[in-house]
C-alpha positions as CSV (number, residue, x, y, z in Angstrom):
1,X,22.8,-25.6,149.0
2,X,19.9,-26.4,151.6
3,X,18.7,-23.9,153.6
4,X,19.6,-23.2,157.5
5,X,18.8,-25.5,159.6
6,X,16.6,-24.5,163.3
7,X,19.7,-25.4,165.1
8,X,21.9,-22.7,162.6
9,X,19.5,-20.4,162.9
10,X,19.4,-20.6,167.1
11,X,23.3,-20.4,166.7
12,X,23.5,-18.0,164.9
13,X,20.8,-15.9,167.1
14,X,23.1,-16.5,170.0
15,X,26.4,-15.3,168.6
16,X,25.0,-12.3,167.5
17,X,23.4,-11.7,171.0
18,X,27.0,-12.7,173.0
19,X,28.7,-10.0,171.1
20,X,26.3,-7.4,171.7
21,X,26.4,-8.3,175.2
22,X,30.0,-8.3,175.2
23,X,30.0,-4.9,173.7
24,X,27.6,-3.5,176.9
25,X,28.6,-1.5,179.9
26,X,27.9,-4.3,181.7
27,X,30.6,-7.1,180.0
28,X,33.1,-3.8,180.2
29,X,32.5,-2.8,183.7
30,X,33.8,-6.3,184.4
31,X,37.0,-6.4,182.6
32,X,37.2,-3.2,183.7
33,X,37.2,-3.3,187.4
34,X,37.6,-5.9,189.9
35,X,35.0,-8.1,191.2
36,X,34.8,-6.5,194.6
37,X,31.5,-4.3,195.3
38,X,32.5,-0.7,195.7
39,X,30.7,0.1,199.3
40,X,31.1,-3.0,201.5
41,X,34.0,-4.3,199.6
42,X,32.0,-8.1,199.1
43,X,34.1,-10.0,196.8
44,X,32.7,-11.9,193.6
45,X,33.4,-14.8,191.4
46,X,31.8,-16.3,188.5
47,X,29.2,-18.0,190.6
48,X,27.6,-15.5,192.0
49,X,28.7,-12.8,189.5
50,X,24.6,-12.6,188.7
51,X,24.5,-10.3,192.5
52,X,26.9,-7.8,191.4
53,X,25.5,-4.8,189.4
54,X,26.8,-1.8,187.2
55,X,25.8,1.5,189.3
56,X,25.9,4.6,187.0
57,X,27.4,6.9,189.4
58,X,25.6,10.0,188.1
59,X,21.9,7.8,187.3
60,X,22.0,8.1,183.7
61,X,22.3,5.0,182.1
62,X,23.0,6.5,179.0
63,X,26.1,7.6,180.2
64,X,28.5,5.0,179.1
65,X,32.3,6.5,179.1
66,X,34.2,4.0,177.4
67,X,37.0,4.0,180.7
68,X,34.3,3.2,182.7
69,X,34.0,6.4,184.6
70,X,31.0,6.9,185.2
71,X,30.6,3.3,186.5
72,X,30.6,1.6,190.0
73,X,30.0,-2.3,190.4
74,X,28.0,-2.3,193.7
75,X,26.1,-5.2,195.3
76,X,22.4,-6.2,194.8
77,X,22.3,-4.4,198.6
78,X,24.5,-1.8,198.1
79,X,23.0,-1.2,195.2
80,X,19.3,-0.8,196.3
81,X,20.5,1.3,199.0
82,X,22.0,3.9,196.5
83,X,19.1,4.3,194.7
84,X,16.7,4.5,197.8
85,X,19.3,7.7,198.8
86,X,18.9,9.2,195.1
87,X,15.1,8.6,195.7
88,X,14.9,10.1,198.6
89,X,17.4,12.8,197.7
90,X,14.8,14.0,194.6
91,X,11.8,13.2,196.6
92,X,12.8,15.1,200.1
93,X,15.5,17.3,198.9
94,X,18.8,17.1,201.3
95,X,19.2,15.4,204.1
96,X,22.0,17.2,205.5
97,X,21.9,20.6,207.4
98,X,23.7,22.9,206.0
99,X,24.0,24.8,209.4
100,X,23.7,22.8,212.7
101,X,21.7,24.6,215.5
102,X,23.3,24.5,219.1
103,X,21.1,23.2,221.8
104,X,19.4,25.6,223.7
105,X,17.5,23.7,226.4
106,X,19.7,23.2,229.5
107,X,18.4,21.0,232.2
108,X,20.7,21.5,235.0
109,X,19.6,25.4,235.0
110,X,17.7,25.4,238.6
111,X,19.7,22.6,240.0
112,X,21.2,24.7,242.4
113,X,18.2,26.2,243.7
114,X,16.4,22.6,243.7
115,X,18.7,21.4,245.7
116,X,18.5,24.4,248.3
117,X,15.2,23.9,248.8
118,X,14.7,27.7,247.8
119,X,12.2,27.4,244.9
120,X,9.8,26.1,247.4
């Protein structure tokens, strides 16, 4: 028996990397859900499949559920715009108020008297 050929060996290489990759969150995400980014509903097929990513909706990527739970496909956009919110969200704290202030200026408050001529 000869030994493997380059070309066997290269095969070989390949196979073992396709089913590794078909065992990733990525290949399962995909069967999984539809190919329809999750924010502004963009729809996908195998052409330009490469532009729609796997979010982890909680950021740890080592969060892999096997239902897919803790996944979102999401746009390259949509995607980069997540992350820039988590970003920010870490480096500024929240955004939101918990508590909105009412306005206190008012600038009709002397109208009346402007208009009289008495302030004069």
């Amino acid at each position: 028996m000869s030994n493997p050929s380059d070309f066997d060996k290269v095969r070989a290489a390949q196979l073992d990397y396709n089913n590794k990759r078909a065992a990733g969150y990525r290949e399962q995400s995909l069967k999984l859900y539809p190919w329809v980014c999750g924010r502004c509903t963009r729809e996908f097929t195998r052409k330009n499949l490469s532009e729609l990513t796997v979010h982890h909706r909680d950021h740890n990527h080592d969060n892999n559920p096997p239902d897919g739970s803790n996944w979102e496909l999401l746009c390259l956009y949509c995607h980069d715009e997540e992350h820039t919110k988590f970003e920010n969200l870490v480096r500024y704290g929240s955004t939101t108020e918990t508590k909105i202030k009412p306005a206190t200026y008012n600038p009709f408050a002397d109208l009346k008297a402007q208009l009289s001529g008495k302030d004069k």
